[in-house]
C-alpha positions in Angstrom: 114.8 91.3 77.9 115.7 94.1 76.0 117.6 97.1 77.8 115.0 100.3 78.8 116.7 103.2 77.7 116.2 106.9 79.1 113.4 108.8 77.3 115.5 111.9 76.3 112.3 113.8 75.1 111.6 113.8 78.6 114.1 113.3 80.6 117.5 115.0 81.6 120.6 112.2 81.9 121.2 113.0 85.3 119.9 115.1 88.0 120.8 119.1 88.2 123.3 119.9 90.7 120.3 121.9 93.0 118.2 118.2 93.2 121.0 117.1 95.4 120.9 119.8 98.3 116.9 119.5 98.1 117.5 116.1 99.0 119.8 116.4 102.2 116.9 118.7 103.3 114.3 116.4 103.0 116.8 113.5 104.5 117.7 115.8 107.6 114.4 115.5 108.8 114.5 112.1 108.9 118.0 110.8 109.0 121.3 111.7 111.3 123.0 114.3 109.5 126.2 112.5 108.9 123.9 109.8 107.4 122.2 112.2 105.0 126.1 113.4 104.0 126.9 110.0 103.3 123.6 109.5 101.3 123.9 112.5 99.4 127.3 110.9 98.2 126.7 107.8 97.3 123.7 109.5 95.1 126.0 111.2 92.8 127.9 108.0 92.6 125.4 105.8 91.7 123.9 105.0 88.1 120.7 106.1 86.8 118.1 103.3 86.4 114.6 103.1 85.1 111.5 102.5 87.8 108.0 102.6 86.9 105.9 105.7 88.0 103.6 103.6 89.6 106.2 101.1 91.1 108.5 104.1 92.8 104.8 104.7 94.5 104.1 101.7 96.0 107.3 101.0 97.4 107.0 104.5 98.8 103.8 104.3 100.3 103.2 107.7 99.1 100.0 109.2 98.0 99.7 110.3 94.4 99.3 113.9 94.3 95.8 115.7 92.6 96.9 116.8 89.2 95.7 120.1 90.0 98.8 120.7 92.8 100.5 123.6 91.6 104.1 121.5 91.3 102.4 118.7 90.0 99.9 120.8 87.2 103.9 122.4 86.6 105.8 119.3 86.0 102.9 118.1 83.2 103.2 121.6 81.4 106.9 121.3 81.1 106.6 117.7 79.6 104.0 118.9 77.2 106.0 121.7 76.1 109.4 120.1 75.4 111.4 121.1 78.4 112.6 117.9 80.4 112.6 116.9 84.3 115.4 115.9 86.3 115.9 112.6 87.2 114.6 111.7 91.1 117.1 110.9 94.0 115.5 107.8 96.0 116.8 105.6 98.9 115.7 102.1 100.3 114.9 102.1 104.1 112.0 100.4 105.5 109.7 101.7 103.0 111.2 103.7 99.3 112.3 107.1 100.5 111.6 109.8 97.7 114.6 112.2 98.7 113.6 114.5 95.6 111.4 114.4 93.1 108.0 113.3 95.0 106.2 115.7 92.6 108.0 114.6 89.3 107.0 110.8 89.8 103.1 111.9 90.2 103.0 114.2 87.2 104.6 111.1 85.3 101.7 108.7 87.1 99.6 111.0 85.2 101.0 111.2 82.0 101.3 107.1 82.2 102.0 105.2 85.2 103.8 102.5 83.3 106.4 105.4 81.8 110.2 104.6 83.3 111.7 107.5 85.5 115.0 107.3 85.6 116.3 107.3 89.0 119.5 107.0 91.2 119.1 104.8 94.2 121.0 104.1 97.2 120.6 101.9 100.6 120.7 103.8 104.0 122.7 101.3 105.9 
């Protein structure tokens, strides 16, 4: 199989340095703050792979937002013009956790669902 490789018309390397506090926010509300520290760590650590839009939604059981939410309608424009989108931050627990970039991975969805995302992924054990 031939190695996926980061769409750099689209997509930043890694994520921006502001993606990582967004995610200990979203984490707090569901984790133990000295687990969402720990997280947030191992996040910068970790590689960036490629996930299917439409995989990185099923394992998170989340909805696909309308293409007419404001973030979502946002993240489309940007593509379209040339500017690119940060990487998302995700975590496996019982189901995928989306720590940041929920509204990234849907704008994709629209754009193709079978486009790679690049992602950094960590485990909450």
């Amino acid at each position: 199989m031939a190695e996926r490789k980061i769409n750099t018309e689209i997509w930043l390397k890694n994520p921006r340095h502001s993606n990582y506090p967004a995610a200990a926010d979203y984490l707090d509300l569901l984790l133990p703050r000295s687990r969402v520290q720990k997280i947030v760590a191992e996040l910068k650590k970790e590689k960036t792979v490629l996930k299917k839009a439409k995989d990185i939604l099923r394992a998170s059981q989340l909805p696909l937002l309308p293409p007419e939410n404001i973030h979502v309608k946002e993240n489309i424009a940007k593509v379209k013009s040339g500017k690119k989108l940060s990487p998302v931050l995700l975590v496996r627990s019982e189901r995928l956790i989306i720590a940041d970039g929920y509204h990234r991975v849907c704008s994709i969805y629209y754009l193709s669902e079978d486009f790679d995302i690049p992602c950094r992924i960590t485990d909450n054990r």
